[in-house]
N, C-alpha and C positions, 0 to 999 in steps of 0.2 A: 192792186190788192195783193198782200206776201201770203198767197194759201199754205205755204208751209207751215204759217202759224197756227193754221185749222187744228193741224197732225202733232205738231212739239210747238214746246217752247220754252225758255232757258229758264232753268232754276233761280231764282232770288236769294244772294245771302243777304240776310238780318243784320242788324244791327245788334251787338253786344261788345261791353268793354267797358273799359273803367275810367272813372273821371280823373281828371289829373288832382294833382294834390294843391290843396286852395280851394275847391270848387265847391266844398262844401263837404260835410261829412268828416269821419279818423283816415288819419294816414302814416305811417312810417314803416318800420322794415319786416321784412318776413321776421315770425318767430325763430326760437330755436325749439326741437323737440323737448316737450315736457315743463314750458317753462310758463306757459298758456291754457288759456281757453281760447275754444272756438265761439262765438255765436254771431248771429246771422239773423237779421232782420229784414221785414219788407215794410222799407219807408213809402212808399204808393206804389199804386196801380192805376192804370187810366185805361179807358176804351171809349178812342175818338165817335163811335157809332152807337147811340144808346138807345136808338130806335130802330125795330124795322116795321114797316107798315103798321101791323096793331100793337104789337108785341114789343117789352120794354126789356133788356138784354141790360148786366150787369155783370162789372168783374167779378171775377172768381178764381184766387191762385192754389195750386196744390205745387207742394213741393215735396221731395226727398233730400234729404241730406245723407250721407254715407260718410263715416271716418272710421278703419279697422274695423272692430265686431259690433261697430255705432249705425244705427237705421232709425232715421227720425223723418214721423211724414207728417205734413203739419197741411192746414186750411185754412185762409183768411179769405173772406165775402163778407158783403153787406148782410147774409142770413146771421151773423154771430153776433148782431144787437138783436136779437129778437126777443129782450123786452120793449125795446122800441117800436113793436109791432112789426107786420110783412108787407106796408104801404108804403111808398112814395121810398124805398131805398136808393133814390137815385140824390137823397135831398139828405145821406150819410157818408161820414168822413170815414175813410179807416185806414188809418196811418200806422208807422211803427210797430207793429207785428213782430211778437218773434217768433221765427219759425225754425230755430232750430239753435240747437245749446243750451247754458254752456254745457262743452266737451273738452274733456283734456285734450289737446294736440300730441299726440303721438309721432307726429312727423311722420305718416301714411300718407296715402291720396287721399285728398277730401274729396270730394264728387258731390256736387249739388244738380239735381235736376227738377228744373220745374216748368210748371206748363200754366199759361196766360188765357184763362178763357171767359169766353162769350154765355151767360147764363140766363137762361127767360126767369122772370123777377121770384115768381112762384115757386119754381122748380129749385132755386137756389133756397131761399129760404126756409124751404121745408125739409131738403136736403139736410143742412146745415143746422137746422132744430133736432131732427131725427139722432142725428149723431152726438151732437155737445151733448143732447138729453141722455143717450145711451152711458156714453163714456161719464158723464155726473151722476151717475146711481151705481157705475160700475167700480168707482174707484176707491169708493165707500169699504168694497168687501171684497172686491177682485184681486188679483194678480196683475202683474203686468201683460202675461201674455192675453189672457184673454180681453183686455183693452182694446190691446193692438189689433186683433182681431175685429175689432166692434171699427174702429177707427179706422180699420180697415177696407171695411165694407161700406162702411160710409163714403168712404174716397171714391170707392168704384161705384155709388149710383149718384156720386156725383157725374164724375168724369166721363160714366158709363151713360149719361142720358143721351137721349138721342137727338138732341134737341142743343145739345151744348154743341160748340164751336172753338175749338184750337186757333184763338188767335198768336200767339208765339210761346215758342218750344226752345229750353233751353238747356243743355248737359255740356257741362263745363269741371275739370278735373285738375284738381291742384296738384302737381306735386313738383319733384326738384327741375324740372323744365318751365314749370308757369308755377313760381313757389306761391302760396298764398300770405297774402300782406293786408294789413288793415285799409280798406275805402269804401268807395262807392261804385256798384256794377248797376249800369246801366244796360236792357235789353230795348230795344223800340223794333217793331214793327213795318221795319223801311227797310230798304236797299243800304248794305254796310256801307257805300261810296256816298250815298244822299247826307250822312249822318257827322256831323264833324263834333268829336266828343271835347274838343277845345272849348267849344260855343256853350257848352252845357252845362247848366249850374243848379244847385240841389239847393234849394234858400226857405227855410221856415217850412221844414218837409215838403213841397214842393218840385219838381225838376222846372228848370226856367232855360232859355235859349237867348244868349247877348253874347256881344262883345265884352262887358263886363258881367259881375254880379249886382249892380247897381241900375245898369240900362235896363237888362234882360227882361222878358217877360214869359209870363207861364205858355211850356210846352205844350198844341195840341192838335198838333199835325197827326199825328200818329198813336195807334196802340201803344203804351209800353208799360216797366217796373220795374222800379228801383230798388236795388237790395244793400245794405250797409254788412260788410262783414267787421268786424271788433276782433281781436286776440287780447283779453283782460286778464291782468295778471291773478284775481281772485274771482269766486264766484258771488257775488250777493244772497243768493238764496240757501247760503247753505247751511244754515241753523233748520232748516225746511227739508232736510234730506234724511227719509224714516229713519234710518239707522240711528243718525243722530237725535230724531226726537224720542226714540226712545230712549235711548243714552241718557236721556233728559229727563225721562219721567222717573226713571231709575232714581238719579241724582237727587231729586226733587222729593220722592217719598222716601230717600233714608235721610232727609235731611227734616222731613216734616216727622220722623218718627217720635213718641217721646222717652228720648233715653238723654243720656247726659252728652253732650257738646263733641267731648274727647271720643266718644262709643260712636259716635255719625262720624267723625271725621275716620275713624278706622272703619268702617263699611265704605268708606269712599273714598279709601288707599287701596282698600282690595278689587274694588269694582273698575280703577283705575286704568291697571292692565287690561283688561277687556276691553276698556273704551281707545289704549293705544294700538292695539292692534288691530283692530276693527277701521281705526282711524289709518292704519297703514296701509291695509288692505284694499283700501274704498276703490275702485277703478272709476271714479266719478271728481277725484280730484291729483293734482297735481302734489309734485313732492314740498315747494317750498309753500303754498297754500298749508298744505296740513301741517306744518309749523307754526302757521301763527293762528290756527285753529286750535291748535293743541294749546297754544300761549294763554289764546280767548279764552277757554275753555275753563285752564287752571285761574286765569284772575278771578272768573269768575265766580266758582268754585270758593274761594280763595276769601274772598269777598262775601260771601253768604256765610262761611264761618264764621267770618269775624265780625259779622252783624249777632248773629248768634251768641259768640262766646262776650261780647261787649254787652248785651242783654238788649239790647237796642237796635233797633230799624238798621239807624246811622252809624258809622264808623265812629268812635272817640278819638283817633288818633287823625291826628293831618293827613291832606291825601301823600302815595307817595309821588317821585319826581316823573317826571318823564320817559329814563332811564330805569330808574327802579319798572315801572308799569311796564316797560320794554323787555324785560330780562326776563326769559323764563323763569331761570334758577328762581328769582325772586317768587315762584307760585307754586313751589315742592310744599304738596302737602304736609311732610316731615318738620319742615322747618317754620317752627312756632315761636321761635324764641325770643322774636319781636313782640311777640302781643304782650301785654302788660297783666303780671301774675293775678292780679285785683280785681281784671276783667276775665280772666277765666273761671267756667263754672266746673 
């Protein structure tokens, strides 16, 4: 018998790293500053032990994300279906998660840190009620800081129960040494040498272990979670970003006013500049995104007038080309000269 082991015994590195490109999930080259988003999803989580003696233990990720003056802490567990009630969460998928973005790329360090754990079924669920509930009545009428706050404190009685279990921990820091690139980060809960990331394949949200992706079958040797990072050149959600829905209701009530055609369309040359510098302003988007938000914006715009001034829902005139739709210039509210004198009111 080695009683040395009694006294020490050697530290275990982890496994973490990223799948090769094929394996499943995006892949290509680091960004350049400014030319991107960040975002950052969690494609699963597993925890090979979902038993101990009485008690039924379930994942639970919290994560941080950090980019420049960016701090995003986000939660995904089986408590965040809890319309589906707080029973049998062992018998819920919860895939795809994002937990973090989009964020402009700045070309700072990005720094994700997140932590893998162990949750008794109860304690998660109510956890994770307590807080969506807070932050879905707060967002109503709050601010962002005091959110944060609420979301905050939710993280620490998570994290902070006494009863939770750290099964892997993981802080990892992008910058011009380990540049960040679009894939798949794999952390697992083994010895880094046990772990061959060749073998590992991400197949219909899953992670699987083969020779190929076709042999392979589902990983469940061990703890782990998968995290997909993206760098997308636009953000989807951003018709959805306050600034702009206001800019929208703006639009929308001096366009429902009733005055004559010509009288709305000059309430929405003057209101114009405010909505471009606002738009230049945003630190929530990227320079060539708000280009063709500004493009969107004015077809759109553009388009409601000339439902308007046509008297009619529909356009009279053919659509335009591909090109024309493409062209800014083509959406200066100045320039009317196309519309047909018979259809103006």
């Amino acid at each position: 018998m080695d009683w040395s082991k009694i006294f020490a015994a050697r530290a275990t590195k982890l496994a973490w790293g990223a799948l090769p490109d094929g394996h499943g999930g995006p892949d290509g080259p680091a960004p350049a500053s400014g030319t991107t988003y960040i975002e950052v999803r969690l494609k699963e989580m597993f925890l090979r032990t979902s038993r101990r003696l009485w008690r039924k233990f379930y994942p639970m990720l919290h994560a941080v994300t950090r980019h420049g003056s960016v701090e995003e802490h986000s939660v995904a567990g089986p408590g965040q279906l809890r319309e589906l009630g707080d029973t049998n969460l062992d018998r819920l998928v919860n895939l795809n998660q994002r937990i973090a973005g989009p964020i402009p790329f700045t070309g700072e360090d990005v720094s994700i840190v997140i932590g893998l754990y162990a949750i008794p079924g109860a304690d998660a669920s109510k956890a994770l009620v307590d807080t969506i509930g807070n932050v879905a009545q707060l967002a109503r009428v709050a601010p962002a800081a005091p959110i944060l706050e609420v979301l905050r404190g939710g993280i620490e009685s998570i994290v902070g129960l006494s009863t939770a279990t750290l099964q892997l921990g993981i802080l990892d820091t992008f910058y011009r040494g380990n540049p960040l690139r679009p894939g798949t980060r794999v952390g697992v809960a083994a010895p880094h040498d046990e772990i061959s990331f060749d073998r590992l394949w991400l197949h219909n949200g899953t992670l699987k272990r083969g020779d190929d992706q076709i042999s392979a079958t589902s990983y469940d040797q061990n703890d782990y979670m998968v995290l997909e990072i993206t760098t997308p050149a636009t953000r989807e959600d951003w018709r959805r970003l306050p600034w702009i829905v206001g800019f929208e209701q703006q639009f929308s009530a001096l366009l429902g006013v009733g005055v004559a055609v010509a009288d709305k369309q000059a309430h929405i040359e003057k209101l114009w500049p405010s909505f471009k510098d606002a738009l230049g302003r945003s630190p929530d988007l990227i320079e060539s995104h708000r280009q063709l938000i500004e493009a969107a914006v004015k077809a759109d715009l553009r388009k409601r007038v000339d439902a308007l001034s046509s008297g009619t829902v529909f356009e009279s005139r053919g659509p335009r080309t591909t090109r024309e739709a493409s062209d800014p210039a083509r959406f200066d509210f100045l320039d009317i000269d196309d519309v047909p004198h018979e259809s103006r009111t």
